[in-house]
C-alpha positions as semicolon CSV with decimal commas, in nm:
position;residue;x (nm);y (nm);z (nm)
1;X;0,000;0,000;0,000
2;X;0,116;0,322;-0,107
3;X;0,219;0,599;0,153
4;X;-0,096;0,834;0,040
5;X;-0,344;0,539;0,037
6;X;-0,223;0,440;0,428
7;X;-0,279;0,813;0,510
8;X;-0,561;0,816;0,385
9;X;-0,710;0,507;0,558
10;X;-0,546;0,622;0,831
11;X;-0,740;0,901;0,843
12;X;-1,070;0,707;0,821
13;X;-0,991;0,464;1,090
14;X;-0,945;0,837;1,280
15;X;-1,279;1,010;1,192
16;X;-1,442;0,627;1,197
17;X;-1,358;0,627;1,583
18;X;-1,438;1,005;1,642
19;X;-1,773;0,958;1,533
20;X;-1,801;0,605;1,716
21;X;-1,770;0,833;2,029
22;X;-1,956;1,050;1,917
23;X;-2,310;0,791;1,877
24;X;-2,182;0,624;2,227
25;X;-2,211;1,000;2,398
26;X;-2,517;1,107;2,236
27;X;-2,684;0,757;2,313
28;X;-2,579;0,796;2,674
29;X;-2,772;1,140;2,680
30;X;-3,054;0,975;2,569
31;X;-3,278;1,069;2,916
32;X;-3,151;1,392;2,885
33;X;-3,297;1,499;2,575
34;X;-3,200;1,888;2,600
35;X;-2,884;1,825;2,624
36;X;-2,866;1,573;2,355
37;X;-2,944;1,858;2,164
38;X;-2,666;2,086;2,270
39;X;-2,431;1,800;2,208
40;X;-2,545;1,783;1,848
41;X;-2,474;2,082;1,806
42;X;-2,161;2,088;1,959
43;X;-1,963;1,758;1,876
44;X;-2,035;1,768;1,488
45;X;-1,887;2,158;1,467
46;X;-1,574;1,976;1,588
47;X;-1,577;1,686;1,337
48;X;-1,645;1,875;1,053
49;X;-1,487;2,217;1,138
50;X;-1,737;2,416;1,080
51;X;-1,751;2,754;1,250
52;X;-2,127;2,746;1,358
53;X;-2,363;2,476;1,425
54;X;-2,713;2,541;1,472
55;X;-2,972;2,288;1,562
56;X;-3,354;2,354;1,409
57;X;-3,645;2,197;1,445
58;X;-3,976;2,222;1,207
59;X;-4,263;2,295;1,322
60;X;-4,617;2,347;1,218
61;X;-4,940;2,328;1,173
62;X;-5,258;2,434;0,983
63;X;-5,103;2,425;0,677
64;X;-4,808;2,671;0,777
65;X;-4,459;2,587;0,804
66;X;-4,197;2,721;1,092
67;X;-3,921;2,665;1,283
68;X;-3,787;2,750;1,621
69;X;-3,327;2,737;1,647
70;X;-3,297;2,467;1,965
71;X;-2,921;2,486;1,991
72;X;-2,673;2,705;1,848
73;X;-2,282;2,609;1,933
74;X;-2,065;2,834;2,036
75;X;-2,376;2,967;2,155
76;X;-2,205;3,355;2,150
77;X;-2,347;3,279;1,784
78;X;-2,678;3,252;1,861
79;X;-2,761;3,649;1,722
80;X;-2,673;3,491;1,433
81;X;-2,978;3,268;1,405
82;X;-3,230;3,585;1,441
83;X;-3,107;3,723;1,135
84;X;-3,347;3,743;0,888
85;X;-3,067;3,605;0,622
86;X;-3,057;3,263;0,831
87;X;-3,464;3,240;0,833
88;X;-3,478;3,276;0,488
89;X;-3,189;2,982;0,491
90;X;-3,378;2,748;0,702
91;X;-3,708;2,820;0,515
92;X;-3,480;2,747;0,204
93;X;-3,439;2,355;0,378
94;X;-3,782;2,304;0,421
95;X;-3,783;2,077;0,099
96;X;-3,502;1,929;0,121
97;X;-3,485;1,592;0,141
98;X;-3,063;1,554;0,093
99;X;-2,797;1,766;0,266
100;X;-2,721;2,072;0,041
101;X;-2,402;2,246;0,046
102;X;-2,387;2,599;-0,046
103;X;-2,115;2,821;-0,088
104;X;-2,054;3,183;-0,253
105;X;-2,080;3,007;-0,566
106;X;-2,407;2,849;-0,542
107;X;-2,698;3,040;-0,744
108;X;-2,790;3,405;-0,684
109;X;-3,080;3,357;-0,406
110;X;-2,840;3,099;-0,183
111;X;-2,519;3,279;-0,253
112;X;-2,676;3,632;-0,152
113;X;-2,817;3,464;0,195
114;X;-2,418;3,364;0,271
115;X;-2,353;3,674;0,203
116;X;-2,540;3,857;0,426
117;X;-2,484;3,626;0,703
118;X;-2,080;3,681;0,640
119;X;-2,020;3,321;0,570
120;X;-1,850;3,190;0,267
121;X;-2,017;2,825;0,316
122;X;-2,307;2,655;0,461
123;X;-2,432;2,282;0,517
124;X;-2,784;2,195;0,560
125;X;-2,810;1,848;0,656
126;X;-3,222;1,698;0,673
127;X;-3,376;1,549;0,993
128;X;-3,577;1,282;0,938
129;X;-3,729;0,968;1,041
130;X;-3,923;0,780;0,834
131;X;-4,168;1,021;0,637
132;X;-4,139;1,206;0,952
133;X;-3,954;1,599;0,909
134;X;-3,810;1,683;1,214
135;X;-3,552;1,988;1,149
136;X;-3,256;2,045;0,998
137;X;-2,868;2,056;1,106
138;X;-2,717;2,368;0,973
139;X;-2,354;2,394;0,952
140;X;-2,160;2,748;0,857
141;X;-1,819;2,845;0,707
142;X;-1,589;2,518;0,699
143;X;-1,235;2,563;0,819
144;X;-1,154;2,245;0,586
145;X;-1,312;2,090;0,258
146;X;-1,116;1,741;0,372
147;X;-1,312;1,687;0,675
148;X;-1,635;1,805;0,528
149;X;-1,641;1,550;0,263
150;X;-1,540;1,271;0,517
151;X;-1,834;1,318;0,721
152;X;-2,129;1,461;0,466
153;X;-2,225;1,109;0,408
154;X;-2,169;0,971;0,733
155;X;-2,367;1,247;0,903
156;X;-2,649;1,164;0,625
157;X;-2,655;0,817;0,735
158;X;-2,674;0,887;1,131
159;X;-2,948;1,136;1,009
160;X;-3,250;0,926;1,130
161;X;-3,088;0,900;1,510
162;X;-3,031;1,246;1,496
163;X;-3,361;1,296;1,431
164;X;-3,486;1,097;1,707
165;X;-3,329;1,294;1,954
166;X;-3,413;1,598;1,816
167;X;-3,760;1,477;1,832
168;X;-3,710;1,346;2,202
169;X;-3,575;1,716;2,285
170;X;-3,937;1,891;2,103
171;X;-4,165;1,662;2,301
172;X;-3,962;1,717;2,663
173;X;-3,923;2,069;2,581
174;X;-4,334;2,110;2,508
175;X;-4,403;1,882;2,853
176;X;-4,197;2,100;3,014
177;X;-4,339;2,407;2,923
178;X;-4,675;2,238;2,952
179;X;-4,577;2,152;3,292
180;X;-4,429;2,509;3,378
181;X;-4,781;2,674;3,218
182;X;-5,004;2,435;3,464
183;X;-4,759;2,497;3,743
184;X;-4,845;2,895;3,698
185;X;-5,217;2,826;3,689
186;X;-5,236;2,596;4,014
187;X;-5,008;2,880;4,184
188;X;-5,247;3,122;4,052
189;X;-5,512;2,957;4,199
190;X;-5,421;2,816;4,538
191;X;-5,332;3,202;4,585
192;X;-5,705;3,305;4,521
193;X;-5,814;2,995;4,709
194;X;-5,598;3,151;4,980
195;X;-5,759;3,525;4,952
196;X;-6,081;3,380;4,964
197;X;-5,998;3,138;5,269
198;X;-5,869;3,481;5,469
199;X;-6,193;3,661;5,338
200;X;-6,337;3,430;5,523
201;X;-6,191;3,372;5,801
202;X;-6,203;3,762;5,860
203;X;-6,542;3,759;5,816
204;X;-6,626;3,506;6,103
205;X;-6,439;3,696;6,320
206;X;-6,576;4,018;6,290
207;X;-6,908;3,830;6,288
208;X;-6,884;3,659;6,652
209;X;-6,719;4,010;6,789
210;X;-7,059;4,162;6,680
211;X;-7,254;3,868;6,869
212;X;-7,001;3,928;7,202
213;X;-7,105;4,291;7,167
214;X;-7,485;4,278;7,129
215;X;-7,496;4,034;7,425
216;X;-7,264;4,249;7,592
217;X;-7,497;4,528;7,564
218;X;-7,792;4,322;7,657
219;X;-7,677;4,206;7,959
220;X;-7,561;4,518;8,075
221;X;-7,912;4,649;8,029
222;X;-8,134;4,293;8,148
223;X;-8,260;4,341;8,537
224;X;-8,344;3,975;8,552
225;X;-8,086;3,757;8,741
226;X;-8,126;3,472;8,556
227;X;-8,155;3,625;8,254
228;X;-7,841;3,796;8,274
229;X;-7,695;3,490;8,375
230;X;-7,763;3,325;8,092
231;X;-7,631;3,636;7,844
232;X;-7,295;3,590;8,021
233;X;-7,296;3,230;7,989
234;X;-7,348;3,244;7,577
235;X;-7,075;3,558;7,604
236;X;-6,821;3,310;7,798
237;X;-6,900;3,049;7,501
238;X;-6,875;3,240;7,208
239;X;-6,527;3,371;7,324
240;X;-6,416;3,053;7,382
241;X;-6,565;3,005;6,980
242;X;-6,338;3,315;6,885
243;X;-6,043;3,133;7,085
244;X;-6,057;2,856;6,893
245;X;-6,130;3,000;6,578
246;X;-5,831;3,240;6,621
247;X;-5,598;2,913;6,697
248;X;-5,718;2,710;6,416
């Protein structure tokens, strides 16, 4: 074997192991679905080289089409995703059922997105399981062609289980927020519950100190002995009432 050709499988045997690691890490983040999603963001940027990853997921309904950016690595390039350029990118992916690679070359519309997004090349790579469209990975401005080329069809292959997770991540990321949103409205109710309860409570109160001073008065005003024994008798018990009440 030739000196170029053991290099070269050299080099396979490399990237082959890299992204061995790199299924055995993202399958051991598998009840972790979030950040299954950071890591594919993160771990492919370093296989490839690419100097922004972004991590997209599809979403819809009613006949209209959208997207919302899940993870961005290095995330200090996040801005980059709410550029209008980059929406008009990942609306460009919606149809695309193979990973596209653009560069400044590419036709007008594509070429004149890079631009504006200061990038000289871009990777969208399909999510999918199935007939199932789940997002797209989005890769920008390659530091090498070598690597890209090593792992574009490798990456399409592991597409499916990258779309699993990515699917994982939507439906943990919707309980959760379904979660928080129901959390919000029990809070929001237990504290009215709680307004009323005191309403209440304030009420009774007031209510048997009104009783204590109408007998009061009566009492002070009855002649009869036994009368007014009995007033200060239902006085001594409805205190004892407001006692309790007061305690509980």
């Amino acid at each position: 074997m030739h000196e170029d050709e053991q290099a070269g499988q050299g080099d396979r045997n490399a990237f082959s192991l890299l992204l061995s690691e790199f299924v055995e890490r993202l399958l051991a983040l598998a009840d972790n679905p979030r950040k299954a999603s950071d890591y594919i963001a993160e771990e492919p940027r370093n296989l490839i080289g690419a100097r922004t990853v972004a991590v997209v997921s599809h979403i819809g309904g009613h006949g209209q089409t959208g997207h919302a950016v899940r993870s961005v690595y290095p995330e200090r390039r996040r801005q980059l995703t709410k550029d209008t350029a980059f929406v008009r990118l990942v609306e460009s992916s919606h149809g695309t059922q193979t990973p596209r690679l653009l560069n400044l070359g590419s036709p007008a519309a594509e070429s004149g997105i890079l631009r504006e997004l200061g990038v000289g090349s871009a990777l969208l790579l399909p999510l999918a399981y199935g007939r199932q469209r789940v997002g797209v990975l989005i890769f920008l401005d390659f530091l090498e062609d070598e690597s890209l080329h090593k792992a574009m069809e490798t990456l399409e292959r592991m597409s499916s289980m990258l779309a699993l997770v990515l699917r994982n991540a939507d439906l943990f990321g919707s309980l959760e927020d379904k979660v928080a949103e129901r959390t919000i409205l029990l809070e929001r109710r237990t504290q009215e519950l709680e307004a009323l309860l005191k309403e209440v409570h304030h009420r009774v109160k007031n209510n048997l100190q009104i009783v204590l001073s109408l007998l009061h008065l009566t009492s002070s005003t009855t002649i009869n002995p036994e009368a007014r024994e009995l007033l200060e008798d239902s006085q001594a018990r409805i205190f004892a009432m407001s006692l309790v009440h007061e305690e509980i």
